[in-house]
C-alpha positions in Angstrom: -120.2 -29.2 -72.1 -120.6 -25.4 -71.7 -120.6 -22.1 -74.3 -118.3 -18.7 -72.7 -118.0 -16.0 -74.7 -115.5 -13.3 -73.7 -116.3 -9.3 -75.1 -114.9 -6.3 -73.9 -116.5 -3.0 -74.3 -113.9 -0.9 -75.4 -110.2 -0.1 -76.0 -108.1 -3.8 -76.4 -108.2 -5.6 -73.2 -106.9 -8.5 -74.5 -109.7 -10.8 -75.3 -108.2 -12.7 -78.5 -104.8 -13.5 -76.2 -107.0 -14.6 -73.3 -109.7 -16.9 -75.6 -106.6 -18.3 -76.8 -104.7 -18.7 -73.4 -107.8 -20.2 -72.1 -108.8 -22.6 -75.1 -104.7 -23.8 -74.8 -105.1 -24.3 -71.2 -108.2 -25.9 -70.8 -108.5 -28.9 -68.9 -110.6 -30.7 -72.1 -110.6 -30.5 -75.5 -111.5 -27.2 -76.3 -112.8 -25.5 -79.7 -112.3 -22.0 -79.9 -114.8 -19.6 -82.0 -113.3 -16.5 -83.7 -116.7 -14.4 -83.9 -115.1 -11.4 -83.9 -117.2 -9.2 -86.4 -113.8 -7.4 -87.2 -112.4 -9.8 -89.4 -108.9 -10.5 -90.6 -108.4 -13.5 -88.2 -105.6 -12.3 -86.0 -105.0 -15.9 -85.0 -104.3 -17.2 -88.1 -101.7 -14.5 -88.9 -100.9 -13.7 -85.3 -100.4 -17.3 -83.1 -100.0 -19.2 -86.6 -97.7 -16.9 -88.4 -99.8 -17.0 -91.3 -99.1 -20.4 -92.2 -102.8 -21.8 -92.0 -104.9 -20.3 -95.3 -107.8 -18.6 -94.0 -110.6 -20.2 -95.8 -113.8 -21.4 -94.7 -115.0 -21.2 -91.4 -117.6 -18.9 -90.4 -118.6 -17.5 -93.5 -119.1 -21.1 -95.3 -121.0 -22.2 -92.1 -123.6 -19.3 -93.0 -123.7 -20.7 -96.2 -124.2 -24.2 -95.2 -127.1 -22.4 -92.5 -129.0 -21.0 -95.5 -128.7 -24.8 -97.3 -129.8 -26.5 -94.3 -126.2 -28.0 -93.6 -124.9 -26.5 -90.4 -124.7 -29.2 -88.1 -123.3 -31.9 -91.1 -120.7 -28.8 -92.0 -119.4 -27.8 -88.5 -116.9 -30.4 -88.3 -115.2 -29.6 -91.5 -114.7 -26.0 -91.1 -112.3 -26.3 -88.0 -108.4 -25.8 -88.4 -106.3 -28.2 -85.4 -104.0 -25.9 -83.1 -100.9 -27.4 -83.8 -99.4 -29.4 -80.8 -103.0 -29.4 -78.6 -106.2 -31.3 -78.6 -107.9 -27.9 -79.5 -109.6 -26.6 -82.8 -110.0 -23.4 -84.1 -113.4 -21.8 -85.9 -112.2 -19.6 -88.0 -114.1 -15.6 -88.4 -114.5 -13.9 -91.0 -112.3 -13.0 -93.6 -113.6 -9.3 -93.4 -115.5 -7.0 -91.9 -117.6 -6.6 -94.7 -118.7 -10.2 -94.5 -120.0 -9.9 -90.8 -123.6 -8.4 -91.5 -123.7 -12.5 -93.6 -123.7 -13.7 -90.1 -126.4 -11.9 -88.5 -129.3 -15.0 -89.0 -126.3 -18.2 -88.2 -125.4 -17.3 -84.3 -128.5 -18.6 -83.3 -128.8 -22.1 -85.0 -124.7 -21.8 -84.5 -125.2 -21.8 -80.7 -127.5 -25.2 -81.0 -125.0 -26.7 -83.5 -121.9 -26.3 -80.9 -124.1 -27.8 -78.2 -124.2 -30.6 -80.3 -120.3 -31.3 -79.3 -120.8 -32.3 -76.2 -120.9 -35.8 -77.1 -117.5 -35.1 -78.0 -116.7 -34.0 -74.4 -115.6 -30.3 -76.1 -116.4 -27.3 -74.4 -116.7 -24.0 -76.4 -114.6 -20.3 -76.1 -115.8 -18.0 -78.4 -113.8 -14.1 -78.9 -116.8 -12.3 -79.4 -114.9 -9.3 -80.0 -116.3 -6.0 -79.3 -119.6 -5.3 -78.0 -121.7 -3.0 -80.4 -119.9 -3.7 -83.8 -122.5 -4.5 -87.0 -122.6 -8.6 -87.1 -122.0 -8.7 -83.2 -122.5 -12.2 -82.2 -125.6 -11.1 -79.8 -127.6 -14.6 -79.6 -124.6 -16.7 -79.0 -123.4 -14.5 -75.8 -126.9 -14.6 -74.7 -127.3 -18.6 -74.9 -123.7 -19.1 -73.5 -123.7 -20.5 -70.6 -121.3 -17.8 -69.1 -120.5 -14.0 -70.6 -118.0 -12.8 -69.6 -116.9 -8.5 -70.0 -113.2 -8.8 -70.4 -111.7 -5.6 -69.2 -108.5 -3.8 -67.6 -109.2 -1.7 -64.7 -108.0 1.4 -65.7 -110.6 4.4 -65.1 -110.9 4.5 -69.2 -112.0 1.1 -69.4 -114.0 1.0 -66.1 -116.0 4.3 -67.4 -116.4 2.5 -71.4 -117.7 -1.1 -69.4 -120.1 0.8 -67.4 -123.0 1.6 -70.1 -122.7 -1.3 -71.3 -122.5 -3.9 -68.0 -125.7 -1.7 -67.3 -127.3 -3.0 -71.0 -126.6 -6.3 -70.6 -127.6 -6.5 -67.0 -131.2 -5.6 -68.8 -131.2 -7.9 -71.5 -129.8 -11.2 -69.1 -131.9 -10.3 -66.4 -134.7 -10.3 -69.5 -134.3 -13.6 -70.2 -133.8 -14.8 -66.8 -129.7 -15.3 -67.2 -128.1 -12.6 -64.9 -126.2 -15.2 -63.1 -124.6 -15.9 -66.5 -123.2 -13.0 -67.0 -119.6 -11.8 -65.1 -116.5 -9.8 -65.6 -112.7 -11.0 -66.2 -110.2 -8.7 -65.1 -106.8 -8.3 -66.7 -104.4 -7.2 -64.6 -106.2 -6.6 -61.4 -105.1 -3.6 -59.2 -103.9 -1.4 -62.1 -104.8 0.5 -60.5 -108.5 -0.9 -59.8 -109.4 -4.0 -57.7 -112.1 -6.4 -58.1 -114.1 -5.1 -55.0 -114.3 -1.7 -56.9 -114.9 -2.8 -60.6 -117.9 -4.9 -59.0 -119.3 -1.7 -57.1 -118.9 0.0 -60.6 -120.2 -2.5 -62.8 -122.7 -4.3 -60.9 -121.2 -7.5 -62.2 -119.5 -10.3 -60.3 -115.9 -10.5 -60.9 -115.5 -14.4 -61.8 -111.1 -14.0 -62.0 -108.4 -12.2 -62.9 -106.0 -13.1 -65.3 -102.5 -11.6 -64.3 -101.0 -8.6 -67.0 -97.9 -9.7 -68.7 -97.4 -8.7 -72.2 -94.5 -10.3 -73.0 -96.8 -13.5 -72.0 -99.8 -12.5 -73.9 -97.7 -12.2 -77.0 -97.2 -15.6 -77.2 -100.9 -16.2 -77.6 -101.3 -12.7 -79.8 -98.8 -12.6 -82.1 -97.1 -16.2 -81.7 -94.2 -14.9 -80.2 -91.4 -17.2 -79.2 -92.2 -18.5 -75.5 -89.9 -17.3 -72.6 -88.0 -19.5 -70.2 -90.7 -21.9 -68.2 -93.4 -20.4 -69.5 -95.9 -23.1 -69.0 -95.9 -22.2 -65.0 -95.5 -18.4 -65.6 -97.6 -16.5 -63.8 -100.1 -15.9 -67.0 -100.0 -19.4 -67.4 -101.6 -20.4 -63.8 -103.8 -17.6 -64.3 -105.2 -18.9 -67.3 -105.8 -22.0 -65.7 -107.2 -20.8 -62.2 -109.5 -18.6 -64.6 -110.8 -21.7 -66.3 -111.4 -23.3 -62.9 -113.4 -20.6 -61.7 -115.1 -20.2 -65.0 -116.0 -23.9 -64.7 -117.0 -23.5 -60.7 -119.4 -20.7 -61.8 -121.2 -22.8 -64.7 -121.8 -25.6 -62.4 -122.6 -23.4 -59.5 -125.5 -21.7 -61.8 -126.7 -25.4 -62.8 -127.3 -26.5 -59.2 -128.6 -23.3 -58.8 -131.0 -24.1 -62.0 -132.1 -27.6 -60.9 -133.0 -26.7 -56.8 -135.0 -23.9 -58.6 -136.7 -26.7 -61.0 -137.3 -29.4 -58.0 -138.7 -26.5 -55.7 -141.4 -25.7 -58.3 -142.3 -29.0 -59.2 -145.4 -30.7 -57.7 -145.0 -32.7 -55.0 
């Protein structure tokens, strides 16, 4: 079972549309966390067309948190995506109600480990780095953060501060080799080589740039003509494989470093 939270630094990237994409295309069942301190749930009125009522979800959980219920209440505050295997956490309703959030990411991140003996693996849109209610302790328990950006010069020059602060604060912890970039839309003009000189961050993938594509996932637009082996499509799902390659490469990594300092 493994935690990855996509953020972006600035402008839109795409992060909803690529958690989404991702969760959709996931080779398990897959539970996607909306903890985006922005609120509104643009999946619900985006891929669902507003046809799912936005209650519950995060904003109960905290609730729950503060009654000593969270792990008994998780399962109940999850809305099916229609037609998949995958669930949906619903954020908050507004942006007023993130700064309720601030003491439930922690105990949240233990309570979605807790689905593992579900086989589920967790994508959480984290939104915007920097906003009041940020989900801070979730990123930095995931088992893979990754900075979702274009690679435009704007965005390059907004990720750079702060792939610099979160270089600190993973390599603080001793996590820096959970922490990677996705690019969207490579080589626009930007390539990976140059965003990882920049950043300092591995790139783990790319996911291809296709709006009319992303739509689908963003706004619930109709899907084109053989859109399931589109181009977006196999991105999503070569970005899961790497995503997954890198999680398992950091946990060998983990347990060579736990047998080499254990006692003989």
């Amino acid at each position: 079972m493994a935690i990855i939270v996509l953020t972006s630094a600035s402008g839109s990237p795409g992060v909803t549309a690529t958690a989404l994409g991702l969760t959709l295309t996931w080779p398990r069942p897959a539970v996607l966390v909306e903890a985006d301190p922005t609120g509104g749930s643009g999946l619900l009125a985006g891929y669902f067309h507003g046809e799912a009522a936005h209650s519950g979800g995060l904003i109960d959980l905290a609730v729950a948190h503060r009654e000593g219920n969270l792990a008994q209440s998780l399962w109940s505050q999850m809305v099916p995506i229609p037609g998949t295997n995958a669930l949906l956490l619903p954020g908050v309703r507004s942006h007023a109600q993130a700064r309720s959030l601030t003491t439930l990411w922690g105990p949240l991140t233990s309570a979605l480990r807790g689905l593992e003996r579900n086989g589920q693996d967790v994508i959480v849109d984290a939104g915007r780095l920097g906003l009041e209610g940020a989900p801070g302790p979730l990123m930095m328990g995931a088992d893979l953060a990754l900075l979702t950006m274009r690679t435009t010069l704007p965005a390059l020059s907004g990720a750079r501060s702060w792939a610099e602060s979160l270089r600190e604060e993973f390599e603080k912890i001793g996590s820096l080799p959970r922490l990677g970039t996705l690019l969207i839309g490579e080589g626009q003009p930007y390539g990976a080589r140059e965003v990882r000189k920049v950043l300092g961050l591995p790139v783990v993938e790319s996911v291809p740039w296709d709006t009319a594509g992303a739509s689908v996932f963003s706004t619930g637009a109709n899907r084109p003509r053989k859109f399931d082996n589109s181009g977006l499509v196999r991105g999503l799902r070569a970005t899961g494989a790497a995503i997954q390659a890198a999680i398992e490469s950091n946990r060998a990594d983990l347990e060579v470093t736990k047998n080499v300092g254990s006692p003989a």
